[in-house]
N, C-alpha and C positions, 0 to 999 in steps of 0.2 A: 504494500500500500504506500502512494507517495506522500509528502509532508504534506502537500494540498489540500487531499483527501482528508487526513488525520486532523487539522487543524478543522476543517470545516467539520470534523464531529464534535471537537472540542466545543466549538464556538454553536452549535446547536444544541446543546447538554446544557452551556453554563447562559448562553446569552452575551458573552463578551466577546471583544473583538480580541482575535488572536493573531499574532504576528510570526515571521520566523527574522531574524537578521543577520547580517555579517559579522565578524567578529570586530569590524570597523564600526557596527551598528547600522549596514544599511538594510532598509526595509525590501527584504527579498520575495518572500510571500506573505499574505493576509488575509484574511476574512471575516467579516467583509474587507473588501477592497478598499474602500474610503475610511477616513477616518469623523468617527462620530463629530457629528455635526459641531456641538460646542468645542471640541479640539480644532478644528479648522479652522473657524471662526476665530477664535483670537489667536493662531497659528498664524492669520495673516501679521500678526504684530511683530515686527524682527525681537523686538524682549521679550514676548512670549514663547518663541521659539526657543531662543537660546537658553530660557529658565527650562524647557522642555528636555531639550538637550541633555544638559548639564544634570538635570533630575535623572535621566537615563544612564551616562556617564559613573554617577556616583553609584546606580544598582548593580552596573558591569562589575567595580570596584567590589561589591561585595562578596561577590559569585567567589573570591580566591578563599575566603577565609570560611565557608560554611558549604555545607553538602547540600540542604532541600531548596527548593525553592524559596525566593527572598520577595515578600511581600511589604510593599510602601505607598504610602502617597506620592502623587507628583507635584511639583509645585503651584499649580492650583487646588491639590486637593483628592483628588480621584482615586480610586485607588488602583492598583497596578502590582503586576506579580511577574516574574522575570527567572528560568531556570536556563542552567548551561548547554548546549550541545557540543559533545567533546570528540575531536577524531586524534585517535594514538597519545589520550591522555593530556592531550591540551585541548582548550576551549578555541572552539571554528566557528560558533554562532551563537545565540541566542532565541530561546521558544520566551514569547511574551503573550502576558494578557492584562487585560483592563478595559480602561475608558468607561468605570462603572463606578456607582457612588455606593458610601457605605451606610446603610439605613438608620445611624443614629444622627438626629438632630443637628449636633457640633460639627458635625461633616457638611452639612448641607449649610449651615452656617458660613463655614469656613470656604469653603467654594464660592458663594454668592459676594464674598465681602472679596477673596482676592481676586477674582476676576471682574469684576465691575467696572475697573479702567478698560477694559476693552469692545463692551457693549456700549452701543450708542443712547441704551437707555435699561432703566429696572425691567419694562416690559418685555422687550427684547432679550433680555438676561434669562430670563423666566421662559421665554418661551424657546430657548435654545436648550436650560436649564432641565426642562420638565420631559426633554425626551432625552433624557441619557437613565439609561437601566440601571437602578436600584438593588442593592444585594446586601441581605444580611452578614455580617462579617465574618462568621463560621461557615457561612455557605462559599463565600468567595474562600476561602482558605482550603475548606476541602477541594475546590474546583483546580485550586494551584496546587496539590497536592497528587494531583490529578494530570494537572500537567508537566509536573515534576515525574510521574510515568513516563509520560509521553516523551518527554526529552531524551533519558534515558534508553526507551526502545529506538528514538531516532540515533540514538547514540550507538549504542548495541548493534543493531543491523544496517550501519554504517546506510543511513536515508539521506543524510546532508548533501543534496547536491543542488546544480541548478540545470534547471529543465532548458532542453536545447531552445525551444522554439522561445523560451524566453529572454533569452542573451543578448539580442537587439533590444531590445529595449531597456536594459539594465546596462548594454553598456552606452547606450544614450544619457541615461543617466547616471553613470559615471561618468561619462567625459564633460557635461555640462557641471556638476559637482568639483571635480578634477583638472582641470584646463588647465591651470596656471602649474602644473605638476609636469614633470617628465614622461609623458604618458607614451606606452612603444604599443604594439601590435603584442609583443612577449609580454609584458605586463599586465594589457587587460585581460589577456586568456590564464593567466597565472593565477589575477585576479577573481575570476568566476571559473577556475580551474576546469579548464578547457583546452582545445588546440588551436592554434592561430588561424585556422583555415573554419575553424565552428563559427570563430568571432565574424572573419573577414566575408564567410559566404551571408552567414543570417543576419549581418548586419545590411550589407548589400540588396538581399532578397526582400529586407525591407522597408527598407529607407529609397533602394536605389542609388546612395552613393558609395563610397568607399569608408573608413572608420577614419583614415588621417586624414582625406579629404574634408569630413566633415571636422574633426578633431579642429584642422585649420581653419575654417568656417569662423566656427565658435571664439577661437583664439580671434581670429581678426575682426570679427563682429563688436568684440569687448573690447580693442584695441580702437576701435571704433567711437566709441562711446569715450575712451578715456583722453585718448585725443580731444577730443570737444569739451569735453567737461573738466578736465585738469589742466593744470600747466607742467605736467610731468615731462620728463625729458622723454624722448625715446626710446632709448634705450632702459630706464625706467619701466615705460609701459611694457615693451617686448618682454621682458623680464618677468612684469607682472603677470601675464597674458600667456605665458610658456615660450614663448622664442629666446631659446637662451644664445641666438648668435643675433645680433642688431642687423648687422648684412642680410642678411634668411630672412629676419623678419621686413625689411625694408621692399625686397624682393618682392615677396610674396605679395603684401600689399600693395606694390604698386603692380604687379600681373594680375591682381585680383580688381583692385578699381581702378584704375587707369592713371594711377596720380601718383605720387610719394606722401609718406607720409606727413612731411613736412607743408608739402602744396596742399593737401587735406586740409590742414590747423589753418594754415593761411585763406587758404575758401573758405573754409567753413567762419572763421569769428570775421568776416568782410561779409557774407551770407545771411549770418546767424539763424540758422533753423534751415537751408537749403538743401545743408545734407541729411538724409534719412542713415537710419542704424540696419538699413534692410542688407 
């Protein structure tokens, strides 16, 4: 049976959404798919995210010093449960669940008061509020105890992997994540441990371009923007953007729009608003 399968029984038993992730913490499978409505909602706020993050971060942390499953709130409040998935003795991912509130009063308290800065109003709070799944706090424990099996079995009959047809798409989303990194064709198949030809063909079949192709895209898209928007030097931006040679990058962007980069900055603040980020 694959993780897909297994988490979707998970997540019809308990009611909460279950995830599986990288051991970087990327969100690789889920179910559901989206994330519950009031998480996304002030997800859109970069300090909601990053208090997200970092809430996550600190449960990975735990995983080293205890065996069961490690059950917490996150910094709004919710509560959330997190066991290891381990291949040859070290930790390769993470089984999660949550995004469910704990039925005593102080919780729903505590949630309404710290996320209030990110709703436009009480109303709206409440009604984002009133549809996130409710669980008694021994029922949510058992259910992570439950998935603290489950980890284990993925661990045990070596399940951790990632599904071909899904590779394109994750590694889109790595390289839009990952840009400003040294990112090779050997890295991202390493990375979702694969062969360079799984990466290069399913990326291609589905996108239609090539993985550096687009990789370049992305880099000079952002180089794009930082140009107009900063007074960074050039070699600055290449830098920031992944082109770790100025020349390569200088190159590239000007076979790609027809200009140099420098003839860009000079259009564009004489223009101001002429050039698009397309």
């Amino acid at each position: 049976m694959d993780i897909l399968t297994l988490i979707k029984h998970l997540h019809n038993i308990s009611g909460a959404r279950v995830s599986v992730h990288s051991v970087t913490g990327d969100e690789l499978y889920a179910c559901p798919s989206a994330l519950l409505p009031f998480c996304a909602k002030i997800q859109k706020k970069v300090i909601a995210q990053r208090a997200c993050e970092e809430c996550d971060k600190n449960a990975y942390s735990k995983l080293s010093a205890i065996n069961s499953p490690y059950i917490y709130h996150c910094s709004c409040g919710l509560l959330e449960a997190i066991a290891p998935i381990r291949r040859d003795g070290e930790v390769a991912g993470y089984l999660m669940m949550g995004q469910v509130t704990d039925a005593n009063t102080d919780n729903k308290d505590h949630i309404l008061k710290s996320s209030r800065a990110f709703f436009g109003s009480d109303e709206e709070q409440l009604e984002y509020f009133n549809k996130i799944l409710t669980l008694e706090y021994n029922k949510f424990e058992s259910y992570a105890q439950i998935m603290g099996v489950l980890a284990e079995y993925i661990t045990n009959h070596n399940r951790f992997f990632y599904k071909a047809d899904g590779i394109a798409e994750l590694t889109k989303k790595y390289i839009h994540q990952n840009f400003a990194k040294p990112l090779t064709l050997n890295s991202i198949a390493k990375r979702f441990e694969c062969s360079k030809s799984t990466v290069m063909n399913q990326f291609k079949s589905k996108y239609g371009v090539s993985v550096i192709a687009y990789l370049n895209t992305v880099r000079l898209k952002e180089a794009k923007k930082l140009i107009c928007d900063t007074e960074l030097s050039f070699k600055e931006i290449a830098s920031e953007c992944g082109f770790y040679d100025q020349n390569y990058f200088s190159k590239q962007f000007s076979e790609n729009f027809g200009c140099s980069p420098t003839e860009f900055r000079k259009e564009y603040k004489k223009s101001k608003g002429y050039f698009t980020f397309n």
